[in-house]
N, C-alpha and C positions, 0 to 999 in steps of 0.2 A: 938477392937473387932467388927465382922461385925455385923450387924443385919440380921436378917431372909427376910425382905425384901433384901437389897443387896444382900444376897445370892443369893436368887431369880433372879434379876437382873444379877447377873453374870452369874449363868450357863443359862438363858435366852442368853445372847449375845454368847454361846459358841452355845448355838442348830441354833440359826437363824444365823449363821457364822457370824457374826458383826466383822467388823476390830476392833473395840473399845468398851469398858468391858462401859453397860449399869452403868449410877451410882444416887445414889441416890443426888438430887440437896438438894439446902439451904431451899426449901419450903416442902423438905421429900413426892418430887415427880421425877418422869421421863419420860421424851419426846422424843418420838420413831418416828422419819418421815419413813413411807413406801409410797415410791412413794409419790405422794401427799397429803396423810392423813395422820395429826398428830395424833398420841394418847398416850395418859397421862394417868399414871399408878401411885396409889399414894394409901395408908391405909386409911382407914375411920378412925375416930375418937378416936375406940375401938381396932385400929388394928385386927381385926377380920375378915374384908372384904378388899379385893382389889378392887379400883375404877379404872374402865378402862373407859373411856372419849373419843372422841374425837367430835370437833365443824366440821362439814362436809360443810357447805355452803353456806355464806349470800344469804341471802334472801331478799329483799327491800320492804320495806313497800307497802301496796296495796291489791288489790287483791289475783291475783299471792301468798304471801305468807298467807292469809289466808287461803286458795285451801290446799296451801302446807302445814301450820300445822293442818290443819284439816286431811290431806291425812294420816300423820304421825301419828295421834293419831291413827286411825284406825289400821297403821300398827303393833301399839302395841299390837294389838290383835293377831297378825296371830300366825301361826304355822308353825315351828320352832321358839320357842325365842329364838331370837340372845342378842337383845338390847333392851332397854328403847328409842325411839326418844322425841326428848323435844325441846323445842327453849330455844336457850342460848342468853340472851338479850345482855350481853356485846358485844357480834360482832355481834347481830342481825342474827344469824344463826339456822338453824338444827342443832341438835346434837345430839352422840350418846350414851348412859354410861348402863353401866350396875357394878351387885356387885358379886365378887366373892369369896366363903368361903377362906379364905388365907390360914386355916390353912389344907386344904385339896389339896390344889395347890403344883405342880413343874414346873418344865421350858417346859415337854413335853405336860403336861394339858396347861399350858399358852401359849406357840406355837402356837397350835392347835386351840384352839381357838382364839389367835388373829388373824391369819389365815382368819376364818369368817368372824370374827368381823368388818375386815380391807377389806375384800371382800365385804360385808355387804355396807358397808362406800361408795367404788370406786361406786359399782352400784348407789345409791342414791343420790352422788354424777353428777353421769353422767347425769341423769332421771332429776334433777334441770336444769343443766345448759343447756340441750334440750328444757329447757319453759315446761317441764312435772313434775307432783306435785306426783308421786307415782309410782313405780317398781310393783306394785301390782296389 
């Protein structure tokens, strides 16, 4: 029997035409590459939330990424929220996560917003590896 995530995951890879049915891995997560941004999709603890993730962009020690997680925490403020940005210390990077009610989710809500989300990503992504610490 599938679980309600895999469902998800499935009719997910039927809206974003995916040659291969999205699947839930051995860590009861899944990694989606659009273009160059991974993002990982996986239940919080309570299954109640969906964790969307992704790590956008080492950063090296210095300056330079102080700039830039300082810039980040600011952009948690803005408006529109997209995301939560955080420094993810295992790869020394930005990153991006945000939580999403699961049980109010389908594959056209989730689309759609990874869409942003993964939009979100590229731009921020781009703004770093110019030697610029903010889109904003």
């Amino acid at each position: 029997m599938k679980s309600k995530f895999q469902e998800l995951l499935l009719d997910l890879s039927e809206k974003l035409d995916l040659d291969i049915d999205l699947l839930v891995d051995k860590n009861r997560a899944c990694s989606i590459l659009f273009d160059d941004i991974e993002i990982q999709l996986e239940l919080d603890a309570t299954a109640e939330n969906l964790i969307v993730f992704s790590s956008i962009y080492e950063i090296p020690a210095g300056k330079f990424r102080e700039k830039a997680l300082l810039d980040a925490l600011k952009a948690n403020n803005q408006f529109p929220y997209i995301a939560i940005f955080s420094y993810f210390e295992p790869e020394s990077s930005i990153a991006m996560h945000n939580f999403l009610d699961f049980g109010s989710l389908n594959a056209d809500i989730l689309a759609s917003y990874l869409t942003i989300f993964v939009d979100l990503a590229k731009k921020y992504k781009q703004v770093l590896q110019r030697g610029q610490t903010s889109i904003y």
